[in-house]
N, C-alpha and C positions, 0 to 999 in steps of 0.2 A: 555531725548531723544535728539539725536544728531539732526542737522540742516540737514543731509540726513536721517537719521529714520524718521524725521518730511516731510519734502518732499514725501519718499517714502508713507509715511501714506497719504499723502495729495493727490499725485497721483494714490493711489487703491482708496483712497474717491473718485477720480475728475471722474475716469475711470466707476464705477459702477453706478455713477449718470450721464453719458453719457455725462459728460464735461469737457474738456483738460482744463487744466492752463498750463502757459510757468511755468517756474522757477522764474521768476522775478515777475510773479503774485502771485506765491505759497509765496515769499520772504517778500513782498509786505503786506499778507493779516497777514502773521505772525505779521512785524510789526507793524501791526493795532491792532491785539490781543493783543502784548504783551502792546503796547502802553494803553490801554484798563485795561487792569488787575493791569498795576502801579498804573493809577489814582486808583482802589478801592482798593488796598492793601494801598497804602499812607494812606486812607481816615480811611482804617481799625485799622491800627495802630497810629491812631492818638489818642492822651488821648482824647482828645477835641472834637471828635465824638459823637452826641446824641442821633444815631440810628444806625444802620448796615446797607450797603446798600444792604445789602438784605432784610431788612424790608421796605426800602423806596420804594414807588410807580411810576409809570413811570413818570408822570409828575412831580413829585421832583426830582428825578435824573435828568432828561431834566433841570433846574431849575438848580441843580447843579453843570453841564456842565459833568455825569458820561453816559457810554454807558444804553442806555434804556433797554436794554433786553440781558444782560452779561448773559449765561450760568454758573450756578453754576459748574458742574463739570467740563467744558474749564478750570475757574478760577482754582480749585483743580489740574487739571494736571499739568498748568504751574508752578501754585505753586511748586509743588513736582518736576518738572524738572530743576526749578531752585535751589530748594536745594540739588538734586544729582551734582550738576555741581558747576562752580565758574559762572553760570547764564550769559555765552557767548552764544548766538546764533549760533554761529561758531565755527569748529576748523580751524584754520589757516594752522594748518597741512595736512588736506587733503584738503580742501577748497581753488579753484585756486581762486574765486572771491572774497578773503580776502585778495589775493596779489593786486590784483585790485582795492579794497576799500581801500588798505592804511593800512589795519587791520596786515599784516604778510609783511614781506620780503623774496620776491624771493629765494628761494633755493640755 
């Protein structure tokens, strides 16, 4: 899912729950997600892991410093989004605010 499919989704969500986000909150809460999903994916793939944390209980994960109440199918979508892609957030190509970030060069 592109970083406007995700936007677009985020704003039919935002709309039917009868609450606007700017773009930079939609921007924003993504990267909390994805931020969120590294730390368990690291944790998943680590040999040295002694439980799943999907097995672990909220005050271990707290303990751990992992989000307390991660949605298992959030985690699955981004998973699979980042394996359709090269796991950019952005295309620089259509995305004026990746010329802004530093991310692409101006046209």
């Amino acid at each position: 899912m592109s970083m406007d499919e995700q936007e677009d989704h985020d704003g039919r969500h935002s709309r039917a729950s009868a609450s606007r986000r700017t773009r930079s909150q939609c921007r924003r809460k993504w990267d909390s997600l994805l931020s969120d999903y590294k730390k368990i994916k690291l944790w998943e793939s680590s040999e040295s892991q002694v439980e799943s944390y999907w097995s672990i209980d909220y005050e271990r994960r707290r303990e751990f410093g992992f989000p307390e109440d991660f949605d298992f199918e959030v985690f699955k979508a981004i998973d699979d989004h980042l394996k359709v892609g090269d796991g950019s957030d952005t295309d620089p190509d259509v995305d004026p605010e990746a010329v802004a970030d530093g991310v692409a060069k101006p046209g």
